[in-house]
C-alpha positions as CSV (number, residue, x, y, z in Angstrom):
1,X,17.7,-105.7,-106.0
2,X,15.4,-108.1,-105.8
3,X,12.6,-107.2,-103.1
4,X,9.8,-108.9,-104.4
5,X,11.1,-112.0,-102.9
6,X,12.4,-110.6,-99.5
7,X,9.2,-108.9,-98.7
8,X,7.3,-113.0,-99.1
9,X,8.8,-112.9,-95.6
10,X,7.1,-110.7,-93.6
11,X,3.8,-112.7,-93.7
12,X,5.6,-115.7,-93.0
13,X,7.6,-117.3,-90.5
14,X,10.1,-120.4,-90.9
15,X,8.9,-123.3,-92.3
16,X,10.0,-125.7,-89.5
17,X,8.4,-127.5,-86.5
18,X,7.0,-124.8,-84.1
19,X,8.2,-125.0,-80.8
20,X,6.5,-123.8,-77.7
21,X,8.3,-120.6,-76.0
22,X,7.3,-119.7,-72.8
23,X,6.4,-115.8,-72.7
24,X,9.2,-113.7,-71.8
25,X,9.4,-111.0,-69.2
26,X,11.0,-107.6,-70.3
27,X,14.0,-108.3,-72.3
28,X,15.1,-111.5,-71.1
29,X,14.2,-114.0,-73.9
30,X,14.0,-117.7,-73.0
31,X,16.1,-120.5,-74.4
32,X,13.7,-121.3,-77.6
33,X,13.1,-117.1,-78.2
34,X,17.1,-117.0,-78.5
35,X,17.2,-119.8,-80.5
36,X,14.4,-118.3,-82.8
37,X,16.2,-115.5,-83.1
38,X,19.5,-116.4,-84.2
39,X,17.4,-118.6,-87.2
40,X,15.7,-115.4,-88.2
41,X,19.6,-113.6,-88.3
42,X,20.5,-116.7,-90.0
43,X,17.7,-116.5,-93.0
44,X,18.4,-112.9,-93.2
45,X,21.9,-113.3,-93.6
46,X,21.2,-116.1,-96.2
47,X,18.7,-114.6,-98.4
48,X,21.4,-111.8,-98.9
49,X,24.2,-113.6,-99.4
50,X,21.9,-116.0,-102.1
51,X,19.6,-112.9,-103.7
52,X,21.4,-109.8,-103.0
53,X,25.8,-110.0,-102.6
54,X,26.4,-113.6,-104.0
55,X,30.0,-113.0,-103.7
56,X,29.7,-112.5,-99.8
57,X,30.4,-116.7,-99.4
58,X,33.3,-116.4,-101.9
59,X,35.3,-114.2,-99.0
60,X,37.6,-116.7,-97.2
61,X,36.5,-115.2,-93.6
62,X,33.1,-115.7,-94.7
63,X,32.6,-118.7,-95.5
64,X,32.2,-120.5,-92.3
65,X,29.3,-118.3,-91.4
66,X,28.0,-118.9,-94.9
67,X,27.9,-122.8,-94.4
68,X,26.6,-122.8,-90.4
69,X,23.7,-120.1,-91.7
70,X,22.8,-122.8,-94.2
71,X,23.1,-126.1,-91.9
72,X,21.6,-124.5,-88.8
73,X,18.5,-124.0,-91.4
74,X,19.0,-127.4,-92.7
75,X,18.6,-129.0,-89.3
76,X,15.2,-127.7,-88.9
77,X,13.7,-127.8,-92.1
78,X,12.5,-130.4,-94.1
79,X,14.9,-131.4,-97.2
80,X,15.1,-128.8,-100.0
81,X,17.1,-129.8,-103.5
82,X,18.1,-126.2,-103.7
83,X,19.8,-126.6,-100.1
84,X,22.0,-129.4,-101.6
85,X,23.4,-127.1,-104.1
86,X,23.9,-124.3,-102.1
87,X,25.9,-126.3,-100.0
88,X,27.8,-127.0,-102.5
89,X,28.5,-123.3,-103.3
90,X,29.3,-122.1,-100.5
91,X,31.8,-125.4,-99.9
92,X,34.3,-123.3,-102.1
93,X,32.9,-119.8,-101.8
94,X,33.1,-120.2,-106.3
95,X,30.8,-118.3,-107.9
96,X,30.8,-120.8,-111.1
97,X,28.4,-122.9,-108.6
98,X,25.9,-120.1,-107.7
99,X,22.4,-121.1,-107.1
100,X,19.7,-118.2,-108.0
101,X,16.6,-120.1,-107.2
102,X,16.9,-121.1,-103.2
103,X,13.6,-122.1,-102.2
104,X,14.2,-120.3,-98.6
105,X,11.9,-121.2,-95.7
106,X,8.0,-120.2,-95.6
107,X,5.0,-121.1,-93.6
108,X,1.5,-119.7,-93.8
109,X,1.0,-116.2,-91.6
110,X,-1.3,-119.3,-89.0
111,X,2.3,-119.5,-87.7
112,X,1.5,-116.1,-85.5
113,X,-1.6,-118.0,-84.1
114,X,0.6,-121.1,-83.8
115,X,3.3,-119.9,-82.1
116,X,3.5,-116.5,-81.9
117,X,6.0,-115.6,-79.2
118,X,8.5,-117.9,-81.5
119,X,7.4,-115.8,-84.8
120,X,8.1,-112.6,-83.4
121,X,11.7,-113.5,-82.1
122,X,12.1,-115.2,-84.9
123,X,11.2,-111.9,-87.5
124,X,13.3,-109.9,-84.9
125,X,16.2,-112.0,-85.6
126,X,15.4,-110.8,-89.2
127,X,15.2,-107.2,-88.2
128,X,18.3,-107.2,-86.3
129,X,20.5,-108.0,-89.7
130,X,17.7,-106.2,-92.2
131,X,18.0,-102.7,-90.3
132,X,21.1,-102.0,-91.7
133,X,20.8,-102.6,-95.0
134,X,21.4,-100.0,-97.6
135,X,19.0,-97.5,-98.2
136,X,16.8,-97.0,-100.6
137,X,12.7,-96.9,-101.8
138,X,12.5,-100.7,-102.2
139,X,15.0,-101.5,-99.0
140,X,12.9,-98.6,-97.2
141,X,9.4,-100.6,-97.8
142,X,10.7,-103.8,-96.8
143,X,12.6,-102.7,-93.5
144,X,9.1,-100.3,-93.0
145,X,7.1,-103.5,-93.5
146,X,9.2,-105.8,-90.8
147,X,8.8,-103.2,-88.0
148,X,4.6,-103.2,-88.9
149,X,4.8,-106.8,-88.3
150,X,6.8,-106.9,-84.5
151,X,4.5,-104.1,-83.8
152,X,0.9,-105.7,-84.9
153,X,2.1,-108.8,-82.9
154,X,2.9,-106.9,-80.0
155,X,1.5,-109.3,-77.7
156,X,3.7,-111.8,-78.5
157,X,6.8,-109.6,-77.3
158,X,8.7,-108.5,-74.1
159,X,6.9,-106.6,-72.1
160,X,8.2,-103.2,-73.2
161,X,8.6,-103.4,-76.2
162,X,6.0,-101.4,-77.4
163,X,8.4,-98.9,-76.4
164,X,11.1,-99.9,-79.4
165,X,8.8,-99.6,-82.3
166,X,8.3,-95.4,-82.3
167,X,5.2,-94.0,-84.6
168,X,5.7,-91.7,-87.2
169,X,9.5,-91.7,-87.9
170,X,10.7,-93.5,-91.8
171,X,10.9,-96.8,-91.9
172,X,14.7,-96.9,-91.4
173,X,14.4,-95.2,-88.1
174,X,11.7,-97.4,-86.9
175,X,13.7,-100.4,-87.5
176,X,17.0,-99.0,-86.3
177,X,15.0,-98.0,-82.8
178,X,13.9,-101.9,-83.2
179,X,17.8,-102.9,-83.6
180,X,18.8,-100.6,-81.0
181,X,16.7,-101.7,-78.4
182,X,17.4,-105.7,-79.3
183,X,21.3,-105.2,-79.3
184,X,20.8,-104.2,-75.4
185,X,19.2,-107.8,-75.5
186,X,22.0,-109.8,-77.8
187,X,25.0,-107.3,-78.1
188,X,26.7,-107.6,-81.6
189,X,29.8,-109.5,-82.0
190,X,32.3,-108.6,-84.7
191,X,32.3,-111.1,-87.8
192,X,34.6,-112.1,-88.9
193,X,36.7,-111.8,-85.8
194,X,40.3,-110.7,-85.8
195,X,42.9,-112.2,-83.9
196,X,46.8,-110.9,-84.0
197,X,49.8,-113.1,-83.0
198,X,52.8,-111.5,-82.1
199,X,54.9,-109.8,-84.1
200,X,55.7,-109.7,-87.9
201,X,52.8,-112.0,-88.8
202,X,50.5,-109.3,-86.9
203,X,50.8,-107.3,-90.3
204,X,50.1,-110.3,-92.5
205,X,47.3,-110.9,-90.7
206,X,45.7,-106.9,-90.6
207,X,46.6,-107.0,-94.5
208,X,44.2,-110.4,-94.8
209,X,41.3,-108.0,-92.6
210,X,41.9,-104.9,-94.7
211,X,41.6,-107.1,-97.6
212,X,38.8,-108.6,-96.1
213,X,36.7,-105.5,-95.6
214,X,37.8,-104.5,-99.6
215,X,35.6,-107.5,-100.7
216,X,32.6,-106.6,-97.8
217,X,32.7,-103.8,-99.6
218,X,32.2,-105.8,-103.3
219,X,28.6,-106.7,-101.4
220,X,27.0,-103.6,-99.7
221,X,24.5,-105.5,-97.5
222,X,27.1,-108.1,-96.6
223,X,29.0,-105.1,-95.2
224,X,26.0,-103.2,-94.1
225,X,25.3,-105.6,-91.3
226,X,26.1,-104.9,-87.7
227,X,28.8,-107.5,-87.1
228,X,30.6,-106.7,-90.4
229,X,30.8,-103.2,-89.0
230,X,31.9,-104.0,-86.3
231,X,35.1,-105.7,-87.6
232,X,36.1,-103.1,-90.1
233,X,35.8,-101.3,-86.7
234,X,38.5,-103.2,-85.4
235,X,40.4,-103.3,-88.1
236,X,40.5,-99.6,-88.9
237,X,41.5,-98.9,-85.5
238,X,44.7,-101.3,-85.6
239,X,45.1,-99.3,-89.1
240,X,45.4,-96.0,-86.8
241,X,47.4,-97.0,-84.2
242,X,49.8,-97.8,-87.0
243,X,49.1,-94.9,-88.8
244,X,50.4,-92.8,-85.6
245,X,53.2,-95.2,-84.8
246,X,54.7,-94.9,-88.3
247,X,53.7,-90.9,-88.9
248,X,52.7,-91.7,-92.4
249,X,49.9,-88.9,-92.5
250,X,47.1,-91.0,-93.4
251,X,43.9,-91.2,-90.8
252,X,41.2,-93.7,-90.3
253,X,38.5,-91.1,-89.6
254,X,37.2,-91.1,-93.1
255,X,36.3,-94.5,-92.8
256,X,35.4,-95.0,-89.3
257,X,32.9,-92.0,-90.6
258,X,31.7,-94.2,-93.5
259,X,31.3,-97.0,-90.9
260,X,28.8,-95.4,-88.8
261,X,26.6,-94.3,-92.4
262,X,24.3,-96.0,-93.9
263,X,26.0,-98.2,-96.9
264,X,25.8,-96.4,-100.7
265,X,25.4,-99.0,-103.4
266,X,25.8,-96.1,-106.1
267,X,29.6,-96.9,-107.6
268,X,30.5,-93.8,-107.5
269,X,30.0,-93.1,-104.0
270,X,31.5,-96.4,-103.3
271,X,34.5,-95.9,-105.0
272,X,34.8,-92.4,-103.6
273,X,34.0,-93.2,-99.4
274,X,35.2,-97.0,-99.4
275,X,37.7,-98.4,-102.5
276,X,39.7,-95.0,-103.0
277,X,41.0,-94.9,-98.8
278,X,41.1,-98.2,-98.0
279,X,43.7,-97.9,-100.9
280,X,45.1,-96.0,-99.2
281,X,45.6,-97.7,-96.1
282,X,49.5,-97.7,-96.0
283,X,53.0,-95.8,-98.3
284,X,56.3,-96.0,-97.9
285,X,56.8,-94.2,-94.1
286,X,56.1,-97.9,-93.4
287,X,59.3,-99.8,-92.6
288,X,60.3,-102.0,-95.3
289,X,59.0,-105.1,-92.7
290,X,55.9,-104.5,-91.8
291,X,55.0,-102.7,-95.2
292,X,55.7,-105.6,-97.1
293,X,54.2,-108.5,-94.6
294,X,50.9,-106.6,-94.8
295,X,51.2,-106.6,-98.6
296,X,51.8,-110.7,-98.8
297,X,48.9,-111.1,-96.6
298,X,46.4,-108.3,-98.5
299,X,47.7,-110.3,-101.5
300,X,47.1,-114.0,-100.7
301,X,43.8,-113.1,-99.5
302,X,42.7,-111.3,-103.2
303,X,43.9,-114.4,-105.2
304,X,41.3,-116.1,-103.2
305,X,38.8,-113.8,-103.8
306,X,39.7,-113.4,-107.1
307,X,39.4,-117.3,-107.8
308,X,36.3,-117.7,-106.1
309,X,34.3,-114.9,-107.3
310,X,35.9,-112.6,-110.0
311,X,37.9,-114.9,-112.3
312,X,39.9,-111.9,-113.5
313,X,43.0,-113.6,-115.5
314,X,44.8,-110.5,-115.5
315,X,44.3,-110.1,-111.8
316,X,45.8,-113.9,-111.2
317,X,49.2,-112.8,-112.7
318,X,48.9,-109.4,-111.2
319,X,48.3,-110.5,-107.7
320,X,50.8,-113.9,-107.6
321,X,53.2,-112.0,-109.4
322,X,53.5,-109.6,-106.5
323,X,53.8,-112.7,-104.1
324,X,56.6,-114.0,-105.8
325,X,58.3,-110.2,-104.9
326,X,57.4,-110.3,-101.1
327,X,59.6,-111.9,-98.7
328,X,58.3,-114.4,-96.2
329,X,57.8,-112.5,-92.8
330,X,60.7,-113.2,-89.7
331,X,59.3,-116.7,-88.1
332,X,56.8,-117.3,-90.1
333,X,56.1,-121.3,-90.4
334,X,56.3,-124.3,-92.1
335,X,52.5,-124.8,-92.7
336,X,51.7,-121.4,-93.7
337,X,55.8,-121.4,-95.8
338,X,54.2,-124.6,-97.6
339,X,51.2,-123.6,-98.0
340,X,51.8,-120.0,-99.9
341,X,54.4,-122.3,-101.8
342,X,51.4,-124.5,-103.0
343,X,49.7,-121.7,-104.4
344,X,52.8,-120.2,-106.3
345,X,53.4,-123.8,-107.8
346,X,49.9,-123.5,-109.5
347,X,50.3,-122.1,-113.5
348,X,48.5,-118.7,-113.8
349,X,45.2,-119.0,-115.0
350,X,46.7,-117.6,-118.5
351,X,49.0,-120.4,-118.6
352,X,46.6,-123.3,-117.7
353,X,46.0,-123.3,-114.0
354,X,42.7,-123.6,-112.7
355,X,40.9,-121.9,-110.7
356,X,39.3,-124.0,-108.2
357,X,42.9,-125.4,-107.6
358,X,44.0,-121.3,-106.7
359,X,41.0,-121.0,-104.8
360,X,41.9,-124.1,-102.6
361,X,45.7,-123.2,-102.1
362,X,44.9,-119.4,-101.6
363,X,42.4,-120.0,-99.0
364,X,44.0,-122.7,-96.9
365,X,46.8,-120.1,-97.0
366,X,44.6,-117.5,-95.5
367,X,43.2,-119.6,-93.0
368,X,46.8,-121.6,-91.9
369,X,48.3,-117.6,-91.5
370,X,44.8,-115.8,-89.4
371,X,45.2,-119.2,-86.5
372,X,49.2,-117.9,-86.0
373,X,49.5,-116.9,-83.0
């Protein structure tokens, strides 16, 4: 993990034009502290998905946070080269255009004298993502170092928020009490955020979120952050009502469990809390329907991935293969009928197709089938 780079921010603030912010009273932030805020989630968010889980843009649901992270940053920074390409990466999610060398956004630490109401929304915006990361020694000095920072700049803060910062505990527990007391503020919303139409392409869209969660869980810090959590949340829970409706013996509990711990980034213990029950997610007590529907849509949504990000040839045939043996669920529509014929029309990869031309077809796919309603 590379830490030497993320802990550069704690001295520093944004390297943008300062803007005055009024000081706040309690915990109700003014316009300019919210919008400093949401720029430190933003570089937190972006530094991860560049440094740390590079395949976190490649995920179709993603993406769109991916590029607004990058252009809200854009639109208050001077011009960077590296931005240009990273645009360009995340465009497409493909890991073939990574950038490893994104300049990010500094200023000198005079930015606490310069503004310093702005800098210390703007590095609890950055605490609010950073508190969940994965644990670890290198994550535990950075997250340790971030809640030394909000609390030597206490005067720039609500009023009570000497209150949030408590003395003595590790550093994870200092900046969880942090993240606590600033979701009370600006309560998390669930990202992506999934929406169900009715009936049979319900279950093609749950198997596009389960799949979904399968690649957070490809990049531990992508999942370990709040809003991820709190759609596997969401998702798992659809998962149990339909676990109960169809009797099929399997629970959710395990993973709503794993929700609510820290995130491993040992394989082992990912394989063993996340990949081996979320393959497990459905069996055969499903009726033949709904079974199958979630399949196509768990399906379609891993030949994007897999385009984007892995490049597995084997995987290609595997996973289009098995589209070709779903049927199409009861109503489903032209578009998305087109569209998942598109993507069958493209060779394999072992026969000549390419892969930016799968990644295209797979994820306008995926996006035409989650806006059915």
């Amino acid at each position: 993990m590379r830490v030497a780079l993320m802990m550069a921010v704690l001295g520093l603030v944004a390297a943008i034009p300062l803007r005055a912010v009024s000081n706040v009273s309690g915990t109700k932030p003014s316009t300019a502290a919210v919008a400093a805020y949401g720029l430190g989630q933003a570089y937190q968010r972006l530094f991860q998905d560049v440094d740390l889980s590079p395949g976190t843009c490649g995920i179709v649901l993603e993406r769109a946070r991916c590029n607004a992270d990058l252009q809200l940053l854009h639109e208050v920074r001077p011009d960077d080269p590296t931005d240009i390409r990273v645009a360009k990466w995340f465009a497409s999610g493909d890991m073939a255009l990574r950038v490893d060398n994104w300049n990010g956004m500094y200023v000198p630490e005079t930015a606490w004298t310069d503004d310093p109401v702005f800098a210390w929304w703007y590095t609890a915006g950055i605490a609010s993502v950073a508190a969940s990361l994965p644990q670890g020694n290198a994550t535990a000095e950075y997250v340790g170092s971030i809640a030394d920072v909000l609390a030597k700049h206490v005067s720039a803060a609500p009023d009570d928020s000497a209150k949030w910062i408590p003395s003595g505990a590790t550093p994870f527990a200092r900046l969880a009490a942090v993240q606590a007391s600033l979701e009370r503020v600006f309560p998390v919303e669930p990202y992506p955020q999934p929406t169900f139409g009715k009936g049979p392409v319900s279950y093609v869209q749950l198997g596009i979120y389960a799949d979904t969660v399968l690649q957070l869980v490809d990049n531990p810090t992508a999942l370990s952050r709040p809003e991820s959590r709190a759609f596997a949340a969401i998702v798992f829970a659809r998962l149990q009502t339909l676990h109960a409706k169809f009797s099929d013996g399997i629970s959710s509990a395990p993973l709503e469990r794993a929700l609510n711990s820290a995130i491993p980034t040992d394989p082992e213990a990912i394989n063993r809390i996340w990949r081996q029950p979320l393959s497990h997610t459905l069996n055969t007590k499903w009726p033949d329907g709904p079974r199958k529907a979630f399949l196509l849509g768990f399906m379609i949504s891993q030949v994007a991935y897999n385009a984007a990000v892995l490049k597995a040839v084997p995987a290609d045939t595997e996973f289009r293969g098995a589209i070709a043996s779903l049927p199409p669920w009861r109503g489903a529509s032209k578009k998305a009928l087109a569209e998942i014929a598109a993507l069958q029309a493209i060779p394999y990869v072992v026969k000549g197709g390419k892969w930016n031309a799968i990644n295209a077809a797979a994820t306008r796919a995926v996006l035409d089938i989650v806006a059915e309603r």
